[in-house]
C-alpha positions in Angstrom: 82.3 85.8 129.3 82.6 89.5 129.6 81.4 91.5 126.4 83.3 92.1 123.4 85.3 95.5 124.5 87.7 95.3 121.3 85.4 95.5 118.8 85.6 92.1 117.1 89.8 92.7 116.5 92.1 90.2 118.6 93.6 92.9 120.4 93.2 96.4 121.1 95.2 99.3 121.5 94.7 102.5 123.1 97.1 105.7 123.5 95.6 108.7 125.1 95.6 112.3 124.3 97.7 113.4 126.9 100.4 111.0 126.0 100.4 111.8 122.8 101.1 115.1 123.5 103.6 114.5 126.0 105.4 112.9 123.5 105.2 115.9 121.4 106.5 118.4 123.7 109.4 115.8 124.7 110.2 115.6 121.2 110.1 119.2 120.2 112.2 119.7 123.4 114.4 117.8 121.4 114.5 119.2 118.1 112.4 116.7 116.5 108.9 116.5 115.1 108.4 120.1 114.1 111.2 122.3 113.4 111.7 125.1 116.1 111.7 127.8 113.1 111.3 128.4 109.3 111.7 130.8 107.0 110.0 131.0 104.2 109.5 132.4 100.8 106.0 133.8 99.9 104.7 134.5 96.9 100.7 134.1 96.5 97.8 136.2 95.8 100.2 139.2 94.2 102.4 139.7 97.1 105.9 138.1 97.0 107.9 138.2 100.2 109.3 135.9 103.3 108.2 134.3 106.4 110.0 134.0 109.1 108.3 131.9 111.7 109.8 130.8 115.6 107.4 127.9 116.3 106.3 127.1 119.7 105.6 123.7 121.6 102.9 121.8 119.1 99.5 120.6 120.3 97.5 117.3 119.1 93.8 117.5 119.5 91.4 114.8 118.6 88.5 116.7 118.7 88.0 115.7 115.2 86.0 113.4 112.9 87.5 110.2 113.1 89.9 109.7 111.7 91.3 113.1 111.6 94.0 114.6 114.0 94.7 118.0 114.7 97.8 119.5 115.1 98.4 123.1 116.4 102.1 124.9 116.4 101.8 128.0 118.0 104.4 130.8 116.9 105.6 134.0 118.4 108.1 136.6 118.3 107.7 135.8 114.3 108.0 138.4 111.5 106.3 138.6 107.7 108.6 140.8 105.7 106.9 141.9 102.2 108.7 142.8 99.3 106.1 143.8 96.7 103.6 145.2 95.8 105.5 147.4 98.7 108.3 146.9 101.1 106.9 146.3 104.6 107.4 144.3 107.6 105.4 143.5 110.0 107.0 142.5 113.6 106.5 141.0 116.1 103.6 138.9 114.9 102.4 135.6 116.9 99.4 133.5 116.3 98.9 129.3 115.7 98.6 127.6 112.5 96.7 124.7 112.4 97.0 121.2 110.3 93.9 119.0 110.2 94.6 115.4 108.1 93.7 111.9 108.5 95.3 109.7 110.5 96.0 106.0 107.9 97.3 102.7 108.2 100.6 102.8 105.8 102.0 99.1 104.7 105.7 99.4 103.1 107.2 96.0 102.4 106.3 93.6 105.7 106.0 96.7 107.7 102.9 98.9 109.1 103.0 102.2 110.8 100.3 105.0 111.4 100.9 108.2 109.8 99.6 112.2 108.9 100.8 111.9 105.1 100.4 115.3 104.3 100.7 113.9 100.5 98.1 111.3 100.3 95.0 113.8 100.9 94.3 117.1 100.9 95.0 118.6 104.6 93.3 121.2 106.1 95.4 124.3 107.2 94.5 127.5 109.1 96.5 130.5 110.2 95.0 132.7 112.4 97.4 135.6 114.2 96.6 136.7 117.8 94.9 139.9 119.0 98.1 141.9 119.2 99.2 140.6 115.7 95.9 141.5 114.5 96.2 145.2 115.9 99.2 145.5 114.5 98.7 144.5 111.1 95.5 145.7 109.9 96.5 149.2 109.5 99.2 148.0 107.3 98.2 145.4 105.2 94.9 148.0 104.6 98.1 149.7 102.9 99.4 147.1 101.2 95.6 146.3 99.5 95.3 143.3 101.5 92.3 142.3 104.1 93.4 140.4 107.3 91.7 137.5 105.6 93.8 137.3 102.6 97.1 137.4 105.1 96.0 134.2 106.4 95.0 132.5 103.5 98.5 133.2 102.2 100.5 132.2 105.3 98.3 129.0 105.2 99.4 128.5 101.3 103.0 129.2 102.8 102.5 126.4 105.6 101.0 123.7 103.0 103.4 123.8 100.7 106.0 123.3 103.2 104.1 120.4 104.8 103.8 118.7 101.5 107.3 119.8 99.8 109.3 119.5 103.2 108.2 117.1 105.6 105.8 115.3 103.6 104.3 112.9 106.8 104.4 113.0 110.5 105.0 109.1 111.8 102.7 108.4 114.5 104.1 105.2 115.2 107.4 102.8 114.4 107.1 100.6 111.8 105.4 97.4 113.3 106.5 94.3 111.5 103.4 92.4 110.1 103.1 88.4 109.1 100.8 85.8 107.4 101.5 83.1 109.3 99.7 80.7 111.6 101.4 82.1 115.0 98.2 83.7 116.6 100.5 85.8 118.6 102.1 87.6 115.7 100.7 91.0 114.2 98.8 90.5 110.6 97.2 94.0 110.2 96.5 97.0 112.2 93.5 99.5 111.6 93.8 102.8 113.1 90.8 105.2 113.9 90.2 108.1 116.5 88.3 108.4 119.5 86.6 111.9 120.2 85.1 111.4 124.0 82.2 114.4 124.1 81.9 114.2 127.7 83.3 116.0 130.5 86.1 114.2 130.6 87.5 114.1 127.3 89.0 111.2 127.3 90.2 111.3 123.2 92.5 108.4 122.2 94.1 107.1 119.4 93.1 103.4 119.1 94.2 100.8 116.7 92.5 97.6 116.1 95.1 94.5 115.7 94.1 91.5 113.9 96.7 88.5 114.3 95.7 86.1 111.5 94.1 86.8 108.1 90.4 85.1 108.9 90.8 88.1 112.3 87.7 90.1 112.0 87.1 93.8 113.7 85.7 96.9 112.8 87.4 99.8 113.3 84.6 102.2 113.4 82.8 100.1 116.1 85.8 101.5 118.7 83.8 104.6 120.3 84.9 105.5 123.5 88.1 104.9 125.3 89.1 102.6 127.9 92.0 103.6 128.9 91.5 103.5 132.7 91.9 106.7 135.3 95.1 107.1 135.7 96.5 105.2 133.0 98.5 106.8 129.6 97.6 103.3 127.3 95.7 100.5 127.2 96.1 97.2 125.7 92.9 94.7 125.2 93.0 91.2 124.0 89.3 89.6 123.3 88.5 86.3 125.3 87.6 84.3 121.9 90.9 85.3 120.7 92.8 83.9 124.0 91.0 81.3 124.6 90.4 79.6 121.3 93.6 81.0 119.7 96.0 81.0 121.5 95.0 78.7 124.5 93.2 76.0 122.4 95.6 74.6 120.0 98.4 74.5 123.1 96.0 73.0 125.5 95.5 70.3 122.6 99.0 69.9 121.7 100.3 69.5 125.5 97.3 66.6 125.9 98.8 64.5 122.6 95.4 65.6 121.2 94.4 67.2 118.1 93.2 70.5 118.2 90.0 69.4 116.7 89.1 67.5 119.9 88.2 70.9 121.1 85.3 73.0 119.9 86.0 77.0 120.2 86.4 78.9 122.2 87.9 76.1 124.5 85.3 72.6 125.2 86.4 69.5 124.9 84.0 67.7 123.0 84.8 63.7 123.5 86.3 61.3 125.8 90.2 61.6 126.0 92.8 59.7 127.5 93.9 62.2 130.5 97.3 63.5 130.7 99.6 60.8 132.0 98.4 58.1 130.8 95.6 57.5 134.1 92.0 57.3 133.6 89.7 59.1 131.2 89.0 63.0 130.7 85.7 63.4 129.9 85.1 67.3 129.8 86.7 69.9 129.9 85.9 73.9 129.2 87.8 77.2 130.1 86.0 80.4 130.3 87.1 83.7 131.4 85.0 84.8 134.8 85.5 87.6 137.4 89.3 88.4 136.0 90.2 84.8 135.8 90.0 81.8 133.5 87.7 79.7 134.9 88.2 75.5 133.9 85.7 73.1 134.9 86.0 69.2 134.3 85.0 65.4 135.2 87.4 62.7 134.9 87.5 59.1 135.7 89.2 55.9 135.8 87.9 52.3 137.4 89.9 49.1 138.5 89.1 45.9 139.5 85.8 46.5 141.8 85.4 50.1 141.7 84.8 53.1 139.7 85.4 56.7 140.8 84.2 60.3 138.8 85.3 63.3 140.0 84.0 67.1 139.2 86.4 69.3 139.1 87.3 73.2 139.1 90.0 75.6 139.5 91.1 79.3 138.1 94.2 80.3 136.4 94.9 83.8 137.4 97.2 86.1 135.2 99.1 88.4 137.3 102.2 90.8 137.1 105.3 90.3 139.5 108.1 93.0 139.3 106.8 94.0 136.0 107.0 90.3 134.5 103.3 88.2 133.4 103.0 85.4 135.8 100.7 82.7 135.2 99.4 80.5 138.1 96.9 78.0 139.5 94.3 78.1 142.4 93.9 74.5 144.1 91.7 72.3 142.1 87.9 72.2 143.8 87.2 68.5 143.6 84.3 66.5 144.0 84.8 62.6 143.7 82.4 60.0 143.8 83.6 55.8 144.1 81.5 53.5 143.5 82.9 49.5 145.0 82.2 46.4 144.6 80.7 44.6 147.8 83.5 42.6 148.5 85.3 45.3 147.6 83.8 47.5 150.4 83.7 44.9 152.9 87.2 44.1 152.4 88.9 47.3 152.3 86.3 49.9 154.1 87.1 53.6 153.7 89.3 53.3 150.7 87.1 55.9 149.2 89.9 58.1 149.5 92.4 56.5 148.1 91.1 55.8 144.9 89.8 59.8 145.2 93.1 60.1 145.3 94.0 58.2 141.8 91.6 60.6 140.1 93.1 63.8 142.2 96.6 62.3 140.2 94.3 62.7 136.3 93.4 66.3 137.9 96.8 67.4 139.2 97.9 66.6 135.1 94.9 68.3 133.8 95.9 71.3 135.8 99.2 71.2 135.1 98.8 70.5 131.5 96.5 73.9 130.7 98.8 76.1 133.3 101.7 75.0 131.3 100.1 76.2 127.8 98.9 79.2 129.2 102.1 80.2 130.5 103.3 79.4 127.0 100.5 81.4 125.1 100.6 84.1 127.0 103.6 84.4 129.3 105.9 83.4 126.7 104.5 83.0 123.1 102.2 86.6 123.1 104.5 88.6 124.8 107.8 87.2 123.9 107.6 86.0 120.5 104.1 87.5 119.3 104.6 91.4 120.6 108.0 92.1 122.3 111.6 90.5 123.0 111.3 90.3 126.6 108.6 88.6 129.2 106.7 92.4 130.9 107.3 94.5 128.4 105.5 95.3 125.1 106.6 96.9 122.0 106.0 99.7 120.3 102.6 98.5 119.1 101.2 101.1 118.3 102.8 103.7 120.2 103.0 107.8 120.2 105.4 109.2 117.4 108.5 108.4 119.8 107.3 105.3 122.1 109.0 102.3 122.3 107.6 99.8 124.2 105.0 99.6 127.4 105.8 99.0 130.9 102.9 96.6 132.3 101.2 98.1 135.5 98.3 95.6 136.1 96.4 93.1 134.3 92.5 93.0 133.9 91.2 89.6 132.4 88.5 90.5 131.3 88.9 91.1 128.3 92.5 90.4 129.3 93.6 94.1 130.0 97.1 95.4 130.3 97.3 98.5 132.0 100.8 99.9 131.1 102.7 103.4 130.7 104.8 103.9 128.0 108.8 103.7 127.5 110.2 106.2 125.4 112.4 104.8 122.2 116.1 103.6 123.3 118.5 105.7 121.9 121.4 104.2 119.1 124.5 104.1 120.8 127.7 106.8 119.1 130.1 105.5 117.4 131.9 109.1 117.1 131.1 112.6 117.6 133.1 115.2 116.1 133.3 118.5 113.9 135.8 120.7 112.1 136.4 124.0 110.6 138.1 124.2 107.6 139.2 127.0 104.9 141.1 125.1 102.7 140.2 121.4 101.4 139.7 118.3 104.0 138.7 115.4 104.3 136.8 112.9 106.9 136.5 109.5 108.2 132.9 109.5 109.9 133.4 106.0 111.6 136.6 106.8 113.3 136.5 111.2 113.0 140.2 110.6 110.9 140.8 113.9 109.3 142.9 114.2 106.3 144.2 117.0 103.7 143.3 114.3 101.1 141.3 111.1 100.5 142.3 108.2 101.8 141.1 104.6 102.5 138.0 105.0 104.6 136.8 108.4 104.0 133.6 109.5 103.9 133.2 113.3 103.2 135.6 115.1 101.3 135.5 118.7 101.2 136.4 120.8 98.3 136.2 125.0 98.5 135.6 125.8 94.5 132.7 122.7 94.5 131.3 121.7 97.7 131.3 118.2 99.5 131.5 114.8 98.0 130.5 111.6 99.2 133.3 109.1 98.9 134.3 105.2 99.4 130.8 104.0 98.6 129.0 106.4 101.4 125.9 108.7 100.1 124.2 111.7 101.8 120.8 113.2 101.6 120.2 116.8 102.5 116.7 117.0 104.7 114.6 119.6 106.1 114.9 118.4 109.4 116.5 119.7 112.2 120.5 118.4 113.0 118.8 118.1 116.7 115.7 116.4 115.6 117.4 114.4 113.3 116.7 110.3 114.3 118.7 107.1 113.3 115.2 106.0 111.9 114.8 109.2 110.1 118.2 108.6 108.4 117.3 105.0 108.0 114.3 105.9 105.7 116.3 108.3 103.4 117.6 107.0 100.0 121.3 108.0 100.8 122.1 107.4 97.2 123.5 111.8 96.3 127.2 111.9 95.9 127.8 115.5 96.0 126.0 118.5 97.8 126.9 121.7 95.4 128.5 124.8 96.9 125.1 126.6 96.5 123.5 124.2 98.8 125.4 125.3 101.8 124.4 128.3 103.2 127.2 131.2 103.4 126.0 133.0 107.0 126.7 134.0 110.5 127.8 132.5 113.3 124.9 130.6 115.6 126.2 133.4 118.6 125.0 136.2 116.6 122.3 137.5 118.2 121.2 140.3 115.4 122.2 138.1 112.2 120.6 134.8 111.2 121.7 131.5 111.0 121.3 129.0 108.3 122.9 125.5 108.2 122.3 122.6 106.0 121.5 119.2 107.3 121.6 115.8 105.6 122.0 112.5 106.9 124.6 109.5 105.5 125.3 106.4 104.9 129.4 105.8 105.5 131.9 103.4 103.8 131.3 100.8 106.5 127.4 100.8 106.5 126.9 103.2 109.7 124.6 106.1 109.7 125.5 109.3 110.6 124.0 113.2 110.5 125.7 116.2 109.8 125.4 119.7 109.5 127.2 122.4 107.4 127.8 125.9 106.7 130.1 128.5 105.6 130.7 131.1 108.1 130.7 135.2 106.8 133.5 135.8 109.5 135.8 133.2 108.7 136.4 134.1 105.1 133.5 131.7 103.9 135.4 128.6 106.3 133.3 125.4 106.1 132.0 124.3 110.0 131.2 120.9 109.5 129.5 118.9 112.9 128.7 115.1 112.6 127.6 112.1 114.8 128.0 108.8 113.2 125.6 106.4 115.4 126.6 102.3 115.9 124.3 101.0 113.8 125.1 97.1 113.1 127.9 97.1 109.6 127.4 95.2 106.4 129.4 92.6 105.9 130.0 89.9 103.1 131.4 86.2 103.7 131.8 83.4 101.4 130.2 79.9 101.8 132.1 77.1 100.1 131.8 73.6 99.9 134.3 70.8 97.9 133.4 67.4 96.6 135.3 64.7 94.6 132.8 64.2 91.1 135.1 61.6 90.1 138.0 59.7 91.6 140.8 57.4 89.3 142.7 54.8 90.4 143.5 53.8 93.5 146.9 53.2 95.2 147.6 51.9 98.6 151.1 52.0 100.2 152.8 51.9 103.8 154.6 56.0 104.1 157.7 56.3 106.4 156.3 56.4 109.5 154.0 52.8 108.6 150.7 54.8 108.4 148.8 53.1 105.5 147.9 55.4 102.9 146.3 55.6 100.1 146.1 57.9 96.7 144.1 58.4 93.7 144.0 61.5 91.3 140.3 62.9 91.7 138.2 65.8 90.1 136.7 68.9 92.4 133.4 70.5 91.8 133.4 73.2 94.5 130.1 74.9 95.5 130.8 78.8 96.6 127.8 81.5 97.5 128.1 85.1 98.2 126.0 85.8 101.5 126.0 89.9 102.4 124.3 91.1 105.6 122.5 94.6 106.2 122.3 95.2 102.4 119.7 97.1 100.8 118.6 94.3 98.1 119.0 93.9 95.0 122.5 93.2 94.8 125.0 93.3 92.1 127.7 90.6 92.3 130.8 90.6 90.8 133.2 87.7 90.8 137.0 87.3 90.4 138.9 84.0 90.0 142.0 83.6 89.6 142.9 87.5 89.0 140.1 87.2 86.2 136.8 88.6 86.2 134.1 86.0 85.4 131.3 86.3 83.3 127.8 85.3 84.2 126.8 81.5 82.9 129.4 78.9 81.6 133.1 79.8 81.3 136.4 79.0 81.9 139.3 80.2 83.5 143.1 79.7 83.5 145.1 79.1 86.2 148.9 77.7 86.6 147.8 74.2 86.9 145.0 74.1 83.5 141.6 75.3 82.6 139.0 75.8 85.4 135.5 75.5 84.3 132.6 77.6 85.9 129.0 78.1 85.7 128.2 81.6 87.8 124.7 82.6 88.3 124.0 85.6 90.4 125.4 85.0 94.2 126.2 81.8 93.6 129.5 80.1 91.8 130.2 76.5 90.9 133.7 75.2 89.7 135.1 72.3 88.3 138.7 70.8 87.7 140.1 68.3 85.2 140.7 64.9 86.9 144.4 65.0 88.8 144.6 69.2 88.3 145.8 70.9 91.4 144.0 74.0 92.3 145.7 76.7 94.0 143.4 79.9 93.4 142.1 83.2 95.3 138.3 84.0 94.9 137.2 87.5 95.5 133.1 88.5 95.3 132.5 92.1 95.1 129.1 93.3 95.9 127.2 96.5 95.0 123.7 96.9 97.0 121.0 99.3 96.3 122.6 102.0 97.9 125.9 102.3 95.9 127.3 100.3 98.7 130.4 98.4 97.9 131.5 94.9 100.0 134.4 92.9 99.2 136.0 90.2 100.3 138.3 86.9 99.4 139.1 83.5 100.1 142.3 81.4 99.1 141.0 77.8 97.4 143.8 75.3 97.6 142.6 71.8 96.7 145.4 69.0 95.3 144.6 66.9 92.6 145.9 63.9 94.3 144.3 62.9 96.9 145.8 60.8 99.9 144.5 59.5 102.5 146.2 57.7 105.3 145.5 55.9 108.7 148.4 56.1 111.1 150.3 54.0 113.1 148.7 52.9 116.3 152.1 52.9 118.9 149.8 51.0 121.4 149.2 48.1 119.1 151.6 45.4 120.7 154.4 44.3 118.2 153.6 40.6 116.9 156.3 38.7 114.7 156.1 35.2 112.8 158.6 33.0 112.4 158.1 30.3 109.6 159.3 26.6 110.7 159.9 23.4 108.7 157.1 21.0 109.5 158.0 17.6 110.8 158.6 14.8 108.4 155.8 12.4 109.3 153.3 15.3 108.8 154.6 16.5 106.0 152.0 14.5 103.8 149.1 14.4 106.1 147.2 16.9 104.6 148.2 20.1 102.4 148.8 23.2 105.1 148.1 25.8 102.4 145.4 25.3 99.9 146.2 26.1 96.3 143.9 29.4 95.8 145.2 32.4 94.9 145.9 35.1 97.8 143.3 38.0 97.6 144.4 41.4 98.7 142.2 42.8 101.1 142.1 46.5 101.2 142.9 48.0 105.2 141.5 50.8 104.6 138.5 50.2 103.4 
């Protein structure tokens, strides 16, 4: 078995450098990970003043102690404008600013991602201007009192506060759902750490260390060097003890009828066994991974009246790729059979040597199909399927760069069992709508349909006020961000509390138009959640031209809804007496006045929990515990508790009712919906007529007079009414 290459984890993970900062680039390109420009109020060291910084394309570097990251953002074309203790600016200016922090592990609720939290620690931060900065602002911060030193030290102060106050944290990776469970091919816990490769070819990766049960073991720090191959942007390694006692073991056992403690780890069968179909005995067997294959060797045998065969046997399972899907297949069984006859046996029936070769070949062809079949469903379907992604070939975004989504398998190296892969780049949400307006006067907005109306109506969202600002409305919420509307995500919004109802006229910016070359540009951007659960972003600002006009752009993406149905369920506590009687058309019914207990439970979907419940019967609004309600036919009693409402009739009482649950999630969120109850209080059952049942008619005769006291025809018992129905 090949050496332990993951460092005692179950799997490892490795993302290079390079794709890390392609990702970056792509994702600035985009808007997103760093904004494309700030500007900023400063006010250390004596001098007060702004910042105005146009940021270029950001660099990672892992040249660092693990685990520390590096992060450059180069700017250019950038001014520092100083108010006091004199007026001066200073332009152009370009340099890089530097972030150093660690790179940690973060678990929130049954989720895991790696992130920079520029809150948790105390980052690192360096500005240092370029040459022609430098030349060009000595001679005038020597006016201003201030050394070259002290410039940078302040426009560092300027750039942590912003990192802490503004973005907070830089995600490195989605959030990668964890379990403690006994599925060895779900995630338990991920440990993250950073490669720094001294040589000459530099090779620094981000690795992360997956454990997929609690008693996983690992060491993060024992992961020095990458192995991502030449050529290659990630690398995904799962250890041999892992496959073969975890996740090939307990299948292998379970498709034999054995228990898994017939086998001792990593895979040896340690007793005799019945072999797979019932045929002979299987008295070893062991899997090993050899050469890039898993290598199983065996001897089974079986005997009959006169003879006796064993048979050696070996063959390789061989985990392969075919148009980007894992295939798992068989080589032909090496076998090696030995018959041993009786002598009457052998002088009777010389040469059958091969056929009872042939019985055992049977015990090996199950043998072989048996552990092909569990492998397939360990690894083909169970790891990559259920444990790591939803579709056989591709993985997920465990652990990816800041945007990745999932891997694309390029070959497979067993040994440990290697998936070279390149990276897929997140899917992007579908739109629900895409709009914008310009407005002096008061308006209002639908975001999940782009409706625009003077006033509010059912279904708004935003509603626009000149003297106040803009309101959320209907049960939506916003959040103002510092993020760009470009580099705005779905995920970004999905992680912001969306709970504000109003953004204050002071919070959007009063300033030129974007096509102003000379003037700046300020916009607010927040994200939202609307009336119907979708997530939008939006941007905002009023325009110096226009008479201070609101422009207001949106996109509202098609995330899935909320929604809220209601479960019910009737039963009869207690039924009274029972009438039986033939209706009109001779179906044979019967009737009995009963009471109802009714069972009903609130069940939203995509709410944020906990939710408050609020329940109507009857046009009255219940209370929580025991109560009672009226209704047109009598009281209604109830016991409500939380979600989930239980209802009872008098015996005979009709019950003709709406019910209406109103639900409130943490979000401000409001779902509602009803149901109409409509339960008699007699309840009649009938069996109809069958037309195919052939007529029959009796016709009562006098008996004959010399029978007439033979015997009695009738005896003297009373008749006893047996129920049809049952």
């Amino acid at each position: 078995m090949a050496l332990d290459r993951t460092a005692g984890f179950d799997m490892l993970v490795q993302i290079s450098e390079n794709e890390l900062n392609n990702q970056l680039a792509t994702a600035f390109l985009a808007g997103g990970i760093f904004p494309p420009s700030i500007s900023v109020p400063v006010n250390a060291g004596g001098v007060s003043g702004s910042a105005d910084l146009n940021f270029d394309t950001p660099v990672a570097d892992l040249d660092r102690p693990r685990p520390r990251m590096g992060l450059t953002v180069p700017f250019s074309n950038s001014q520092l404008q100083i108010t006091a203790p004199l007026a001066l600016t200073v332009a152009p200016i370009g340099g890089a600013i530097t972030v150093v922090d660690s790179i940690a592990m973060v678990t929130e609720g049954s989720n895991q991602f790696a992130t920079m939290d520029f809150n948790a620690g105390a980052p690192t931060v360096n500005v240092a201007f370029d040459p022609a900065s430098v030349s060009l602002l000595e001679p005038l911060l020597d006016v201003a009192g201030l050394s070259l030193t002290q410039a940078q030290n302040m426009m560092a102060g300027v750039v942590l506060d912003q990192l802490q106050s503004s973005i907070g944290r830089i995600d490195l990776t989605p959030a990668i759902p964890v379990v403690d469970d006994t599925d060895a091919t779900t995630v338990f816990d991920i440990d993250v750490t950073t490669v720094n490769d001294t040589t000459a070819l530099d090779r620094d990766c981000l690795a992360f260390g997956v454990r997929m049960s609690s008693d996983g073991g690992g060491n993060i720090n024992n992961v020095t060097s990458s192995l991502i191959p030449a050529g290659s942007q990630s690398l995904v390694t799962m250890s041999n003890f892992w496959l073969l006692a975890r996740v090939m073991r307990p299948r292998i056992a379970s498709s034999m009828g054995r228990p898994v403690t017939d086998f001792d780890t990593p895979l040896r069968l340690n007793r005799s066994i019945p072999a797979p179909g019932g045929q002979g005995t299987l008295r070893s067997l062991e899997a090993r991974v050899v050469a890039n294959r898993i290598s199983v060797t065996g001897r089974a045998t079986d005997s009959g009246s006169g003879w006796s065969a064993e048979s050696n046997f070996s063959f390789f399972i061989d985990i392969g790729l075919d148009a980007g899907a894992i295939t798992v297949t068989a080589t032909t069984p090496v076998v090696d059979t030995d018959v041993d006859l009786a002598w009457w046996v052998w002088l009777a029936s010389l040469g059958l040597g091969g056929l009872f070769g042939g019985i055992v070949g049977v015990i090996i062809a199950a043998v072989v199909l048996a552990i092909v079949e569990a492998v397939a469903e360990g690894i083909a379907d169970g790891l990559i399927s259920d444990g790591i992604s939803g579709a056989i070939g591709g993985l997920p975004a465990i652990p990816l760069g800041p945007i990745g989504g999932g891997l694309t398998l390029s070959s497979i190296v067993l040994d440990d069992l290697e998936l070279r892969s390149s990276i897929v780049r997140s899917v992007s949400v579908p739109v629900k709508h895409q709009g914008g307006n310009v407005g002096l006067g008061g308006f209002s907005v639908d975001l999940d349909s782009g409706a625009l109306s003077a006033g509010v109506r059912p279904g708004t969202d935003l509603a626009w006020n000149p003297a106040s600002g803009l309101n959320a409305v209907g049960g939506s919420g916003l959040t103002v961000t510092g993020t760009s509307f470009g580099a705005l995500t779905p995920v970004q919004i999905s992680r912001l509390p969306l709970a504000t109802s109003q953004m204050s006229l002071g919070l959007i910016p009063l300033t030129w138009p974007r096509w102003f070359l000379f003037m700046p540009h300020h916009e607010v951007v927040f994200g939202m959640r609307t009336s119907e659960g979708r997530l939008a972003k939006l941007r905002a600002w009023r325009q110096i031209d226009q008479q201070g006009a609101l422009h207001l752009d949106w996109i509202t993406f098609d995330t899935p809804t909320p929604s809220l149905d209601i479960a019910a369920r009737w039963s009869v506590t207690e039924r009274g007496e029972v009438t039986h009687y033939v209706a009109k058309d001779c179906s044979r019914c019967r009737s009995s006045p009963v009471r109802w207990s009714g069972v009903f439970e609130a069940w939203p979907r995509l709410t944020a929990f906990p939710v408050d419940y609020e329940w109507c019967l009857c046009g009255q609004t219940l209370e929580q515990g025991d109560g009672k309600v009226k209704s047109a036919a009598g009281i209604i009693t109830y016991r409500l508790e939380g979600r989930r409402l239980k209802v009872a009739t008098e015996m005979g009482q009709s019950f003709k009712c709406e019910l209406c649950v109103s639900a409130i999630d943490a979000r401000g969120l409001e779902l509602y919906t009803c149901i109409q109850l409509n339960q008699p209080g007699i309840e009649r059952r009938c069996r109809p007529c069958k037309p195919t049942r052939k007529d029959v008619s009796v016709n009562l005769l006098p008996v004959a007079a010399e029978l007439a006291y033979w015997r009695p025809l009738l005896p003297r018992e009373p008749l006893v009414e047996v129920d049809p129905i049952g």
